[in-house]
N, CA, C and O atoms as a CHARMM CRD file, in Angstrom:
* protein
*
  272
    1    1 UNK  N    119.31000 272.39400  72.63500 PROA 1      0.00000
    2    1 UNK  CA   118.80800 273.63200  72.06400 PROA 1      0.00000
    3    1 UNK  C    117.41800 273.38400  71.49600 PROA 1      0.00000
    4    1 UNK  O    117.24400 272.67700  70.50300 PROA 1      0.00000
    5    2 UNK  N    116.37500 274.02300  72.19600 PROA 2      0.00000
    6    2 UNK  CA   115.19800 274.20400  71.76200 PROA 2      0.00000
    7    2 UNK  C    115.06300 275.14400  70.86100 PROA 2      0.00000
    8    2 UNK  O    115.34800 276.32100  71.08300 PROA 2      0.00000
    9    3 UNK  N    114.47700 274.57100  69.42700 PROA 3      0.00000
   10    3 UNK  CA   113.91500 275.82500  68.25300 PROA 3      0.00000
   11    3 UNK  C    112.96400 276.56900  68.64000 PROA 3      0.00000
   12    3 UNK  O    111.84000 276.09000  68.78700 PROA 3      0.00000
   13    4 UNK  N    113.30400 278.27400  68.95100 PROA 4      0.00000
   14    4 UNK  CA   112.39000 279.20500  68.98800 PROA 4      0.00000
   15    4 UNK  C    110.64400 278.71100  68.59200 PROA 4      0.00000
   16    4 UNK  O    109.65300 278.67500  69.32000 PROA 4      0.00000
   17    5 UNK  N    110.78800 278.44200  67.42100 PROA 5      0.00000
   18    5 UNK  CA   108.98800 278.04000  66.65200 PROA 5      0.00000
   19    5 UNK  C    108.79000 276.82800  67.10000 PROA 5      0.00000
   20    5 UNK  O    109.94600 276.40800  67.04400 PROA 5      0.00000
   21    6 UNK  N    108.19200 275.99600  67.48700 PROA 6      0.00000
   22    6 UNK  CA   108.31900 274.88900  67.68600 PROA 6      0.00000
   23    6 UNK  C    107.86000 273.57400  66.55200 PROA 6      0.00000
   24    6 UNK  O    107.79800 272.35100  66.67100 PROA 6      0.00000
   25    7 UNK  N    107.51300 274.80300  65.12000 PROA 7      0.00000
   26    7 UNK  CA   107.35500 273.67400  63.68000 PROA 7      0.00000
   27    7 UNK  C    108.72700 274.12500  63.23400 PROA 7      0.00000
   28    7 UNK  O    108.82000 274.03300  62.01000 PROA 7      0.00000
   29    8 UNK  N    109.61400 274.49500  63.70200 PROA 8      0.00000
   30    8 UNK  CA   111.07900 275.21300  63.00800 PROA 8      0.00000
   31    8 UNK  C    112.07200 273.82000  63.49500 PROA 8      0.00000
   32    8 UNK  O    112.36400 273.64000  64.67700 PROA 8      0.00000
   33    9 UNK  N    112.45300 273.03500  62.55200 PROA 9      0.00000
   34    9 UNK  CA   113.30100 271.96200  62.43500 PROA 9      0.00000
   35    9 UNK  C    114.72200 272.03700  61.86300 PROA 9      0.00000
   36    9 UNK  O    115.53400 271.14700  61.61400 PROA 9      0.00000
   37   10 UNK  N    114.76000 273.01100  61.76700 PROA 10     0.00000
   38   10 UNK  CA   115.88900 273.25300  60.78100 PROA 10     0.00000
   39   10 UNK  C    117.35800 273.13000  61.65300 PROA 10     0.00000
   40   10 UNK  O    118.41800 272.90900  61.06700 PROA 10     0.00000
   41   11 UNK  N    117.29900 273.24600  62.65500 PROA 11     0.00000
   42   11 UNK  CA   118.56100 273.47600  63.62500 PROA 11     0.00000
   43   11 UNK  C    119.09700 271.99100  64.38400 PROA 11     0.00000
   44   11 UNK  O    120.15100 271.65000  64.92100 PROA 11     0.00000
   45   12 UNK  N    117.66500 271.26200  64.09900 PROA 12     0.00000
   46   12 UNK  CA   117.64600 270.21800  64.81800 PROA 12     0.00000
   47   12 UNK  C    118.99800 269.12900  64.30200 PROA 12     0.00000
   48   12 UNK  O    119.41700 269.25500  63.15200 PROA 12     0.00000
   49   13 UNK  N    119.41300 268.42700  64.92500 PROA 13     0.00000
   50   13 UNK  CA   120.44300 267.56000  64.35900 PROA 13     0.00000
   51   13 UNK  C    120.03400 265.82500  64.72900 PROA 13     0.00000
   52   13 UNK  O    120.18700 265.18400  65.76900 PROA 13     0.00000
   53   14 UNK  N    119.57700 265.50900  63.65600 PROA 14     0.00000
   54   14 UNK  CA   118.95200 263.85800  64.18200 PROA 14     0.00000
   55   14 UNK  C    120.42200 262.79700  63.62400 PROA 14     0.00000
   56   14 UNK  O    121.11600 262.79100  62.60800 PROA 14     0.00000
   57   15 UNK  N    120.40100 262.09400  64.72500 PROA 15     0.00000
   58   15 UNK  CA   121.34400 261.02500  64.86600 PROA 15     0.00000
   59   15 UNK  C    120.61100 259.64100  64.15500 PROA 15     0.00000
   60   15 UNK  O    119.39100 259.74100  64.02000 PROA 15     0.00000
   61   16 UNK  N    121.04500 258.75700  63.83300 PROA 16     0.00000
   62   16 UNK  CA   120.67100 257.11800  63.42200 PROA 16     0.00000
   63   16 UNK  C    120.88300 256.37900  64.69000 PROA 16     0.00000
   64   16 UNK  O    121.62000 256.82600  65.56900 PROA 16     0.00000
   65   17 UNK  N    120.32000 255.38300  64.78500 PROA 17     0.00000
   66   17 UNK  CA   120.62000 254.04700  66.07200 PROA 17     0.00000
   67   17 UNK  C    121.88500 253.90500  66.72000 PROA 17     0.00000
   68   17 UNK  O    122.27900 253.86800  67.88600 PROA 17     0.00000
   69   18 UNK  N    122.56400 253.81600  65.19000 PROA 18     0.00000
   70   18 UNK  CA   124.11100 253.27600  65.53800 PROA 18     0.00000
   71   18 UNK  C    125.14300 254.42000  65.96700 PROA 18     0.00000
   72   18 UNK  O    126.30000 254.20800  66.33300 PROA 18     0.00000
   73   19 UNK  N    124.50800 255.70100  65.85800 PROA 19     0.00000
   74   19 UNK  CA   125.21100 257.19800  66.31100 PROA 19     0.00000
   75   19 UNK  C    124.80300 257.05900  67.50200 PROA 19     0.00000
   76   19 UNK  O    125.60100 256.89100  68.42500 PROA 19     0.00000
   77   20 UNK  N    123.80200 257.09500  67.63800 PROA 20     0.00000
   78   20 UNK  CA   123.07100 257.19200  69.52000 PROA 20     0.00000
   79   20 UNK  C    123.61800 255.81800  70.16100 PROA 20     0.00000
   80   20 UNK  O    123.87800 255.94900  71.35700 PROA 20     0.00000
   81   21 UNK  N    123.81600 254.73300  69.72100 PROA 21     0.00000
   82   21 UNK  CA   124.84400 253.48800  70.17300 PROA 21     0.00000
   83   21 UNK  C    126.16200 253.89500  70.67700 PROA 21     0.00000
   84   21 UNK  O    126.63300 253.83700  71.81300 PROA 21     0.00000
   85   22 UNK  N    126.80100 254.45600  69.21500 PROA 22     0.00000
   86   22 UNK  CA   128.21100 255.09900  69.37400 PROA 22     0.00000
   87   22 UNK  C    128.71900 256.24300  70.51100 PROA 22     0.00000
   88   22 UNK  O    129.86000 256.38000  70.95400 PROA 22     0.00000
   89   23 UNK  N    127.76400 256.85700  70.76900 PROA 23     0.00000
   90   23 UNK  CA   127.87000 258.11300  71.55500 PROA 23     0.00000
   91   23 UNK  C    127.59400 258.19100  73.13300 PROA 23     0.00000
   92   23 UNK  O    128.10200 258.96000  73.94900 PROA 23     0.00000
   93   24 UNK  N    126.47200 256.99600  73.36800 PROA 24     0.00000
   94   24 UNK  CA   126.17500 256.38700  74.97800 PROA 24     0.00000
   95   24 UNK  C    126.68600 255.01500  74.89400 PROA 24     0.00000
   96   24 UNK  O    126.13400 254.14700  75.57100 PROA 24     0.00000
   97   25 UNK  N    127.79900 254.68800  74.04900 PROA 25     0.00000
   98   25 UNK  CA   128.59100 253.19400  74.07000 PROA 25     0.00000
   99   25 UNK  C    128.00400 252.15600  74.55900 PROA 25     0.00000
  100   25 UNK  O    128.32400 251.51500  75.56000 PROA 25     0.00000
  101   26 UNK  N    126.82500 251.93200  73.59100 PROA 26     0.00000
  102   26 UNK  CA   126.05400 250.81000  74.31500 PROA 26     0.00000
  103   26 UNK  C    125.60100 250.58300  72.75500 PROA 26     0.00000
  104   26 UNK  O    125.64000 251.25700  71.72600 PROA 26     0.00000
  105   27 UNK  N    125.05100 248.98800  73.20600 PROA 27     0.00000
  106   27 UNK  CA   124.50900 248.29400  71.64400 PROA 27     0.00000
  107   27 UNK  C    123.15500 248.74700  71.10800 PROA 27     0.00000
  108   27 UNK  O    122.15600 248.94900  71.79900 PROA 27     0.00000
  109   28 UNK  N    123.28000 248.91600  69.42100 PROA 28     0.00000
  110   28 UNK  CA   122.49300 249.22400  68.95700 PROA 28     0.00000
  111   28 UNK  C    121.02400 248.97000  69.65100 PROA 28     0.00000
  112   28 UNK  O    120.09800 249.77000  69.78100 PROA 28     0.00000
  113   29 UNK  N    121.11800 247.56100  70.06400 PROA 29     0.00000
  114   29 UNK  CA   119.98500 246.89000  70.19600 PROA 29     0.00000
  115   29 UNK  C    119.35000 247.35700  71.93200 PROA 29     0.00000
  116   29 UNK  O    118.18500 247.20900  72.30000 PROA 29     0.00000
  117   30 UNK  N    120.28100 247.82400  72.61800 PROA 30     0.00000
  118   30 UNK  CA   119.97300 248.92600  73.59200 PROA 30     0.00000
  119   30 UNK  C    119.25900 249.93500  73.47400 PROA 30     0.00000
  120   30 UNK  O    118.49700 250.28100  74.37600 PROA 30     0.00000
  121   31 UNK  N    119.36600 250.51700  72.45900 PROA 31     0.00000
  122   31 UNK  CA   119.08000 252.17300  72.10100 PROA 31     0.00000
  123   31 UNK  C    117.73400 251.83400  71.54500 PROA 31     0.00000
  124   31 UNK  O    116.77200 252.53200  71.86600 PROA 31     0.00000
  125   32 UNK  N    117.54600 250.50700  70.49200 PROA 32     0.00000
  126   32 UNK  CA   116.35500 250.05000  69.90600 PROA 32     0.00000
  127   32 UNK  C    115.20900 249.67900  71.49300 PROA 32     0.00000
  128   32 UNK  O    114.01100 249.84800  71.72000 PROA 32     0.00000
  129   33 UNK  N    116.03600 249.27900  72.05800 PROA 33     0.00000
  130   33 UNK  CA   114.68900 249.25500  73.31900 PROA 33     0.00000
  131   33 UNK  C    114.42800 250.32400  73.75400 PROA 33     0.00000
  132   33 UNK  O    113.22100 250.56300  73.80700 PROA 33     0.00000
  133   34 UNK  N    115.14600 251.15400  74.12700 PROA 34     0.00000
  134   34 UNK  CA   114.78800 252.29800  74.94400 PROA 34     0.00000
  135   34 UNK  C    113.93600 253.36200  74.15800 PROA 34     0.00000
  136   34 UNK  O    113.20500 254.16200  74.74200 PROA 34     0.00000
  137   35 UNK  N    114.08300 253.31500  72.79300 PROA 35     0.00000
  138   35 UNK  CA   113.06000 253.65000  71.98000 PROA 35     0.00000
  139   35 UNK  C    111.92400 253.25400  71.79600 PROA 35     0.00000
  140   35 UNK  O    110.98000 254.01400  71.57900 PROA 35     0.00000
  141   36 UNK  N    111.83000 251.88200  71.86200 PROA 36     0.00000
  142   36 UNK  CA   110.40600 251.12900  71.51700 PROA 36     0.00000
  143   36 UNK  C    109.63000 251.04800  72.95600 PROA 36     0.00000
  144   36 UNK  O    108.40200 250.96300  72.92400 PROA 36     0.00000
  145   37 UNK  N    110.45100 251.07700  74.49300 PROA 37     0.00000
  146   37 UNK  CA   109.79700 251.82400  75.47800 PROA 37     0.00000
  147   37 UNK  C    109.83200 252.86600  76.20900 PROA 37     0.00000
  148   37 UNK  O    109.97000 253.01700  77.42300 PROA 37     0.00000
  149   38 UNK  N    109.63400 253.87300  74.99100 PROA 38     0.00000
  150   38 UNK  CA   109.41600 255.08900  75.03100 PROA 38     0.00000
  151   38 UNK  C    110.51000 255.97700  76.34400 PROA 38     0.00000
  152   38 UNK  O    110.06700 256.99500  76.87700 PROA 38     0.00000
  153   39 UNK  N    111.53500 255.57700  76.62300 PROA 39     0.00000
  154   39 UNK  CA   112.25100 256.61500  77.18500 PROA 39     0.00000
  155   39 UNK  C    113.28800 257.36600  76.44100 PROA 39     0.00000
  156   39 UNK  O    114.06000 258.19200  76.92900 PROA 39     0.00000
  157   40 UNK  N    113.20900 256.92700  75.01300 PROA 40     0.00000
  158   40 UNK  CA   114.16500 258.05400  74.26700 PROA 40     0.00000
  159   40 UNK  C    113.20100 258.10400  72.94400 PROA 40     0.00000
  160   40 UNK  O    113.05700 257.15300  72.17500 PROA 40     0.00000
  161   41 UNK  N    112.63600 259.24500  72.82900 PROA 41     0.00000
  162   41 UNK  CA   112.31600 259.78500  71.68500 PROA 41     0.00000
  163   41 UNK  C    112.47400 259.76900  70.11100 PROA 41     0.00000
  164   41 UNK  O    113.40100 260.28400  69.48600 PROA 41     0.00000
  165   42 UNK  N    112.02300 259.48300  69.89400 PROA 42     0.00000
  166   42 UNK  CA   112.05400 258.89900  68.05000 PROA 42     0.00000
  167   42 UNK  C    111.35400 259.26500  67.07600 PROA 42     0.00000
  168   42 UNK  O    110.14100 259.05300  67.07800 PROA 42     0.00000
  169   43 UNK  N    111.91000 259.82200  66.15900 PROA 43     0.00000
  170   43 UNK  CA   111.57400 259.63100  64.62300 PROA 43     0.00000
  171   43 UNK  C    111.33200 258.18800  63.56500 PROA 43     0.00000
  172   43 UNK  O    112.27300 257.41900  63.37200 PROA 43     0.00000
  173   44 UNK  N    110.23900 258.00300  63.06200 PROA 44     0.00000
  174   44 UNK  CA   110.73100 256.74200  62.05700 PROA 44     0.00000
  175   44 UNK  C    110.52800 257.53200  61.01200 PROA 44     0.00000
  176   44 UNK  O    109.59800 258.30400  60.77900 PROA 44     0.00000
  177   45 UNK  N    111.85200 257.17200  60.16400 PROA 45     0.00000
  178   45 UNK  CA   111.61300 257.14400  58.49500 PROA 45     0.00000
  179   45 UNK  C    111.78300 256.00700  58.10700 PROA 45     0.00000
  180   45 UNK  O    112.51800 255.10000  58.49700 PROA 45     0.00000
  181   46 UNK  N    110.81600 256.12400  57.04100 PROA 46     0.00000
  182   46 UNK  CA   110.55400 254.91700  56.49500 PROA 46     0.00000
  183   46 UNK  C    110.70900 253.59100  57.27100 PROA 46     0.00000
  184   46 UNK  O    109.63600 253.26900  57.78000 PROA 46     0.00000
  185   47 UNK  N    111.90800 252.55000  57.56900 PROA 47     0.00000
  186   47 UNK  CA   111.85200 251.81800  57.83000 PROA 47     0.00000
  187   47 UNK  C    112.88900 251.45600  59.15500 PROA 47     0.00000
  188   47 UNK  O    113.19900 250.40100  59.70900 PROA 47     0.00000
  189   48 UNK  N    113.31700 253.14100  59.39800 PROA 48     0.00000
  190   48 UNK  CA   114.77800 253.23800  60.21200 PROA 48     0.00000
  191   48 UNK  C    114.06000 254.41000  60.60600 PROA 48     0.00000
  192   48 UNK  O    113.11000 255.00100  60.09300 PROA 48     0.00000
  193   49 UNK  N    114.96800 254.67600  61.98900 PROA 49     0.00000
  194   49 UNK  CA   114.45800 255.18500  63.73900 PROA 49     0.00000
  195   49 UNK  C    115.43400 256.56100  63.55400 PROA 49     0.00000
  196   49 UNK  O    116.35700 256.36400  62.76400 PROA 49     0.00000
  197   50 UNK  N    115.40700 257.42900  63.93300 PROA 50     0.00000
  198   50 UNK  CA   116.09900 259.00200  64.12200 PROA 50     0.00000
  199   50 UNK  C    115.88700 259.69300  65.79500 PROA 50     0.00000
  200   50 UNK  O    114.85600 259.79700  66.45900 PROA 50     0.00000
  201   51 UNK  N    117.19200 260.05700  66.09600 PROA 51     0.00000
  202   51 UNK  CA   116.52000 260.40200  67.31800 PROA 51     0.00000
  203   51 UNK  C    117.56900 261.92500  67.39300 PROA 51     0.00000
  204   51 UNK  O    118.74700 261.90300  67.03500 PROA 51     0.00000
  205   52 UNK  N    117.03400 262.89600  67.80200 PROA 52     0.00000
  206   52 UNK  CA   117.64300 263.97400  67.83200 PROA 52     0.00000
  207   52 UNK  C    118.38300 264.35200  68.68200 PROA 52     0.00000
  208   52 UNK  O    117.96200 264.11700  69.81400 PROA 52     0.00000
  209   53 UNK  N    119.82100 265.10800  68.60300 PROA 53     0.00000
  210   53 UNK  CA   121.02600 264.70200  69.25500 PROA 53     0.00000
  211   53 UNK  C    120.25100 265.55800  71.06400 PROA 53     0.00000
  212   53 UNK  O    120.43400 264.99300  72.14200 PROA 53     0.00000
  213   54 UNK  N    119.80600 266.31700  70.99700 PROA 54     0.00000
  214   54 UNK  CA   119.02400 267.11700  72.26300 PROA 54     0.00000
  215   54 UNK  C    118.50800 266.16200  73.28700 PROA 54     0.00000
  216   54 UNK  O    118.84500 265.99800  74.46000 PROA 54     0.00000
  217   55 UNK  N    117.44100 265.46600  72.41600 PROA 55     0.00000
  218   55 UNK  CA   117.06500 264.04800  72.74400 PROA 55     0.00000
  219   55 UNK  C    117.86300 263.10700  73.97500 PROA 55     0.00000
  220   55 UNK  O    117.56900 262.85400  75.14400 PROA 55     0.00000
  221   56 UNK  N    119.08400 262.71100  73.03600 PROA 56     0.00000
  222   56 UNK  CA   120.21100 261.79000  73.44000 PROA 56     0.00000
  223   56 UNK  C    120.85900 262.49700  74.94500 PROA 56     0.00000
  224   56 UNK  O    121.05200 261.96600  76.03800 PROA 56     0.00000
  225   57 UNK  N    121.05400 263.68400  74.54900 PROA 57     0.00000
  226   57 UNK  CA   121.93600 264.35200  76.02000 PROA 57     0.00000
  227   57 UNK  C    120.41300 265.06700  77.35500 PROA 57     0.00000
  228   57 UNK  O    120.53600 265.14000  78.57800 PROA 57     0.00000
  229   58 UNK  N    119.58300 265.33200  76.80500 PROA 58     0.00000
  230   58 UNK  CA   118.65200 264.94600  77.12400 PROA 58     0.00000
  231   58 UNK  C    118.60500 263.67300  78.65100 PROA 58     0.00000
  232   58 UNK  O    118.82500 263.84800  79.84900 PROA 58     0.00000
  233   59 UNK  N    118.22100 262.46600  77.86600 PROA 59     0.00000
  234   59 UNK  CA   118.24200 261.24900  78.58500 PROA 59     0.00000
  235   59 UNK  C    119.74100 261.12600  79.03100 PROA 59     0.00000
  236   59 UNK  O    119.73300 260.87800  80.23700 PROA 59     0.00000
  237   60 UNK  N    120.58200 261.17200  78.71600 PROA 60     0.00000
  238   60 UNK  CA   121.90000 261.30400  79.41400 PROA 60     0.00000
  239   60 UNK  C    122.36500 261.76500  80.82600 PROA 60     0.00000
  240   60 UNK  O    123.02200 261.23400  81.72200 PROA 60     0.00000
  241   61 UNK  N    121.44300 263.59400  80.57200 PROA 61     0.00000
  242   61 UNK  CA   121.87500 264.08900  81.87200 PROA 61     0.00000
  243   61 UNK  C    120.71100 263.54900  83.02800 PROA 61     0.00000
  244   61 UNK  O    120.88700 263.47200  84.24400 PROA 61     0.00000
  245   62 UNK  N    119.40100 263.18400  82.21300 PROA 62     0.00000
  246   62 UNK  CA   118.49700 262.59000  83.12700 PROA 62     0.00000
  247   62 UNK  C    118.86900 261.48900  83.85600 PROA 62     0.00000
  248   62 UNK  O    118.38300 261.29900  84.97000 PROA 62     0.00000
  249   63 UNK  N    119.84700 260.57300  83.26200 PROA 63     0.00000
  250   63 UNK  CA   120.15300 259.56600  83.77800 PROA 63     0.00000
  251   63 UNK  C    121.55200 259.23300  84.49300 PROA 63     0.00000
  252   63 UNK  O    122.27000 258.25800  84.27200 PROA 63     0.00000
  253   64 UNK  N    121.76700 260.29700  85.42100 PROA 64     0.00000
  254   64 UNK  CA   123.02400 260.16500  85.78300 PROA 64     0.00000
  255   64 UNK  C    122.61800 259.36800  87.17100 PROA 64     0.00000
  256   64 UNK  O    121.51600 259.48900  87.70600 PROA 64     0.00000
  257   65 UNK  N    123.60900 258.59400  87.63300 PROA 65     0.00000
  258   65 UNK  CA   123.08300 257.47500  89.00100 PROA 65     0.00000
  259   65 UNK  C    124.13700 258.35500  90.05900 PROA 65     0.00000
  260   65 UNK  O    125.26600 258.41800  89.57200 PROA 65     0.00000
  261   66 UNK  N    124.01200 259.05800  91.41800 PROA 66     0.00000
  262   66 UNK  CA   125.19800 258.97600  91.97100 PROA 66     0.00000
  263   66 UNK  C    125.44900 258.03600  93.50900 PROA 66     0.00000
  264   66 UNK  O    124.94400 257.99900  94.63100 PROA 66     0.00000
  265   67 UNK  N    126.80400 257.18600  92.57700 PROA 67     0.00000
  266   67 UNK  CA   126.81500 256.20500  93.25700 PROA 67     0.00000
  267   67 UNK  C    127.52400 257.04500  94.93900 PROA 67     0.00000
  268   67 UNK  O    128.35900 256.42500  95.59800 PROA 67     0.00000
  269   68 UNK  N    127.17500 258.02500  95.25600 PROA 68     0.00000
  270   68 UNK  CA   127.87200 257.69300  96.67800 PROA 68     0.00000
  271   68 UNK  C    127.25600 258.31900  97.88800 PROA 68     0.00000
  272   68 UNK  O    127.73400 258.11000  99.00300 PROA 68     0.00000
């Protein structure tokens, strides 16, 4: 779900590392790469990474392989 305004954040739902880990069942330290080369989108606060759940399904449906 894209916010109508595009400074309108309010709807948005940001996940932590270990949510976006939990949810594409892969290691934290997975999700930390794919962030730091830029194929999943990120927030930093302060000293910790946010990535918005749109984001996540986002790269999900982008990345479907079909094996046949």
């Amino acid at each position: 779900m894209t916010p109508s305004n595009p400074g309108d954040m309010s709807d948005v739902t940001f996940l932590t590392i270990a949510e976006v880990a939990a949810k594409m069942r892969v290691s934290k330290m997975t999700v930390y790469r794919l962030v730091h080369g830029g194929d999943l989108a990120a927030v930093r606060v302060g000293r910790s990474f946010r990535v918005t759940e749109d984001e996540v399904n986002d790269y999900l449906r982008k990345s479907f392989y079909n094996a046949g």
